[in-house]
C-alpha positions in Angstrom: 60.2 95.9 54.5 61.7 92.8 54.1 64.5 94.1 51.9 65.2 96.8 54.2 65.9 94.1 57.8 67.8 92.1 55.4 70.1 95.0 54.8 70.6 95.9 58.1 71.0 92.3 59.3 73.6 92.4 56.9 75.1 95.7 57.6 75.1 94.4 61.6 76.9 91.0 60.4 80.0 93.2 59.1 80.4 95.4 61.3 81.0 92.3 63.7 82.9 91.0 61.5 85.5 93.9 61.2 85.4 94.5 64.9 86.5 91.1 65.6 89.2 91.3 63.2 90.3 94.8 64.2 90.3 93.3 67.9 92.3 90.2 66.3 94.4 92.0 64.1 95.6 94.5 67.3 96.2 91.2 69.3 98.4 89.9 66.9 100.2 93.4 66.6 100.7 93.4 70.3 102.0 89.8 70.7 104.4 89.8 67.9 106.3 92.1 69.7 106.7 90.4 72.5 110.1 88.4 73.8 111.1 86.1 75.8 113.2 87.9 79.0 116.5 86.6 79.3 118.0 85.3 82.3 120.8 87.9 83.8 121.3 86.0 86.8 125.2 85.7 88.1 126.0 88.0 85.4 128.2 91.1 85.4 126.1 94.6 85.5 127.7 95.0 82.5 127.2 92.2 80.4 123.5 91.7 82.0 123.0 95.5 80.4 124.7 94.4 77.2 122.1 91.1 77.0 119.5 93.0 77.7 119.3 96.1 75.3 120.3 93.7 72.6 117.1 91.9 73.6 115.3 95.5 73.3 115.2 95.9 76.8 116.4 98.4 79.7 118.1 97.6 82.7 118.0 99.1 86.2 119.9 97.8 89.4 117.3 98.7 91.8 118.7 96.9 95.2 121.3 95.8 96.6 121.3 92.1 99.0 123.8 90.2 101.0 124.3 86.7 99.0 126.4 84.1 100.3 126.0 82.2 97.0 126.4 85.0 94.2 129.3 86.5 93.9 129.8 89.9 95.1 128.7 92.5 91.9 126.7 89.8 89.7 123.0 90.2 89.4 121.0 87.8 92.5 117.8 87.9 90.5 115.0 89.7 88.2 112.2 90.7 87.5 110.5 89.9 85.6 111.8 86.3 86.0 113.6 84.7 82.9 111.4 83.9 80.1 108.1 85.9 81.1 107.4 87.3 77.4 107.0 91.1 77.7 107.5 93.7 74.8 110.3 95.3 73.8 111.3 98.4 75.6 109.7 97.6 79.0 112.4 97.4 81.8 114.2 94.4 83.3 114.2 95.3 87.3 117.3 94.0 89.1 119.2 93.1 92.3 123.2 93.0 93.1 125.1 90.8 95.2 126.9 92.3 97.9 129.0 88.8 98.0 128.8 87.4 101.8 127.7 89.9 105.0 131.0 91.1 106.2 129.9 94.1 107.9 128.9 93.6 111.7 125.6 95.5 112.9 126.3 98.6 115.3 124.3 98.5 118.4 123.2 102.2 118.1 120.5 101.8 121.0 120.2 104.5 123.3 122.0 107.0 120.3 120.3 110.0 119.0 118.9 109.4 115.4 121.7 111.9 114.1 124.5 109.8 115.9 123.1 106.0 115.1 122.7 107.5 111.3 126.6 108.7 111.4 127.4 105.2 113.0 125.5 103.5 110.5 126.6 104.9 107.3 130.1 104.9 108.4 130.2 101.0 108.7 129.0 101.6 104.9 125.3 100.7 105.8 121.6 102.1 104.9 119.2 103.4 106.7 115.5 102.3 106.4 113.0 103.0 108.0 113.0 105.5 110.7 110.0 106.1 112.9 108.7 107.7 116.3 107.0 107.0 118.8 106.5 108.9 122.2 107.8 106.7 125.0 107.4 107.6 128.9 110.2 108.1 130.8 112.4 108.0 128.0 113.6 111.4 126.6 112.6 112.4 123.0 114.7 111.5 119.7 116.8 108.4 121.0 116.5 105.0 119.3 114.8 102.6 121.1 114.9 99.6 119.1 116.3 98.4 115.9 116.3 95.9 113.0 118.7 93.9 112.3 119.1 93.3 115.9 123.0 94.4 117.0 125.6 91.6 116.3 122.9 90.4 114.0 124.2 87.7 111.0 123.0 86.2 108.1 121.1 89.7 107.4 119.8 90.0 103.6 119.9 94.1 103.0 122.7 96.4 104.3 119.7 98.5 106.0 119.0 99.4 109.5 115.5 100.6 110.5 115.2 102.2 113.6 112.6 103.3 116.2 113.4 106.7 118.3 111.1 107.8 121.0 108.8 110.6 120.4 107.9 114.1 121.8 105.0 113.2 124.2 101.5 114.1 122.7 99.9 116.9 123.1 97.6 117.5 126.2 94.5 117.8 125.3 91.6 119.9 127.6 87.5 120.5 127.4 86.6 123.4 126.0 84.4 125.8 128.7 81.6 127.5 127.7 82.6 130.9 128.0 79.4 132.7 126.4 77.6 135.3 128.9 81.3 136.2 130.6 83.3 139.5 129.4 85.8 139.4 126.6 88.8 140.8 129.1 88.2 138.8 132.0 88.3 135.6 129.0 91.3 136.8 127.7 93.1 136.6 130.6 92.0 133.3 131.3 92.7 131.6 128.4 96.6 133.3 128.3 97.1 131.4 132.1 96.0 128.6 130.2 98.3 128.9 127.2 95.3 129.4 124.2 95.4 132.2 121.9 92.6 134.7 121.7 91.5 134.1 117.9 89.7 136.9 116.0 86.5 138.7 118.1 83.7 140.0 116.0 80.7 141.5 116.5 77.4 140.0 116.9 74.3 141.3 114.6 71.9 143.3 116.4 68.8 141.5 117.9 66.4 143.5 116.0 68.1 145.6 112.9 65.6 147.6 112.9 65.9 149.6 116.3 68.1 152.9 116.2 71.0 152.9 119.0 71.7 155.9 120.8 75.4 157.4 120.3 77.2 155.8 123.4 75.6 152.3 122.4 76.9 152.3 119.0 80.6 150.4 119.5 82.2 149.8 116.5 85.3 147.9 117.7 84.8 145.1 120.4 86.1 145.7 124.0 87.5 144.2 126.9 83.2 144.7 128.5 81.9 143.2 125.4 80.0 140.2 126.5 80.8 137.0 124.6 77.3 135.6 122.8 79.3 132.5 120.7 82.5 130.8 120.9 84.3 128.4 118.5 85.2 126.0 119.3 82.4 125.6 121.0 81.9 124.4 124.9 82.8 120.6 125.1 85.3 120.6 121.9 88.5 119.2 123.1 91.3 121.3 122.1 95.3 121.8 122.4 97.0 123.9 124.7 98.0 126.6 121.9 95.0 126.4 120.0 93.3 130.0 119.3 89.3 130.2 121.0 87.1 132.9 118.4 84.4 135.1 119.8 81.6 136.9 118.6 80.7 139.6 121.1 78.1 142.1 121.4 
């Protein structure tokens, strides 16, 4: 017995063993391919390109910034920063200078999105971010503020985000309670009130079991059906549009 939890004490000992140097032997593997990044800053696209797959790296210009220090087409800065060790074949993220701003900011408020964009990109700007937002009094798809401000300086991106007004929301109503009324006289109702009549089926029997008589027996729904359910149901607040279902009998 003794012989036997000796053997698999020892057995447990090397199978730490080689774990740990597995583990050690995979963070050696890992780290020895790893390099210092070099710095491409106020360097030519492409000598910095040049530098950096010679370095086992890839390049990508990924912005573009107004720089009244950096020379207009030389890299403004990295990432990751000069001298972070990463492996080879990871990719070096950079920035351009656009030189100083020389381009004034439009004053495009009170424009259409499609005319401030035209303005805009015909000054050899961006556009950013463009959002909506309804706006009383003010009619729909004209900008209503904007960043940079216009005449604005010492701006860092060549970007304009703007702000348009919005179509107003929706107006939104209480559902009635319809049940106990007849499906033509609903029908009507809800067409003043600009819903759509949804699909009308027909309710089970009360008692499956009872035999109808001929003229009972309706097949297809009609305009004196009388509603039993409705969905949405009463109190649901809905949109002018929406479509109202009915189960009839």
């Amino acid at each position: 017995m003794k012989n036997l939890i000796r053997f698999v004490l020892q057995a447990l000992i090397l199978l730490v063993v080689a774990m740990v140097s597995a583990l050690t032997a995979m963070r050696l593997a890992i780290h020895g391919r790893e390099v210092a990044v070099p710095d491409l800053s106020g360097k030519a696209p492409v000598e910095a390109r040049r530098i950096a797959e010679a370095n086992g790296f890839q390049l990508e210009v990924e912005r573009q910034y107004y720089s009244p220090q950096v020379p207009e087409g030389r890299i403004l800065s990295q990432l990751p920063p000069a001298g972070a060790l990463i492996r080879r074949g990871w990719q070096i993220r950079v920035a351009q200078s656009l030189g100083p701003q020389r381009v004034e900011i439009p004053n495009v408020l009170g424009q259409s999105e499609r005319a401030a964009e035209i303005n805009i990109r015909r000054r050899g700007l961006d556009i950013g971010a463009v959002a909506q937002v309804p706006m009383p009094g003010v009619p729909s798809d004209q900008v209503i503020a904007q960043s940079p401000a216009p005449s604005a300086s010492s701006i860092s991106a060549p970007k304009i985000s703007l702000l348009a007004s919005g179509p107003p929301p929706p107006q939104t109503f209480v559902m009635p309670s319809f049940v106990g009324q007849t499906l033509g006289t609903v029908t009507a109702a809800l067409k003043d009130a600009g819903f759509k009549l949804g699909n009308v089926t027909l309710a089970p029997s009360a008692d499956a079991t009872v035999v109808l008589p001929q003229a009972a027996t309706a097949s297809q729904p009609s305009a004196t059906s009388t509603i039993v359910s409705q969905t949405p149901a009463p109190g649901a607040k809905v949109v002018a549009g929406d479509a109202v279902n009915f189960e009839v009998r």
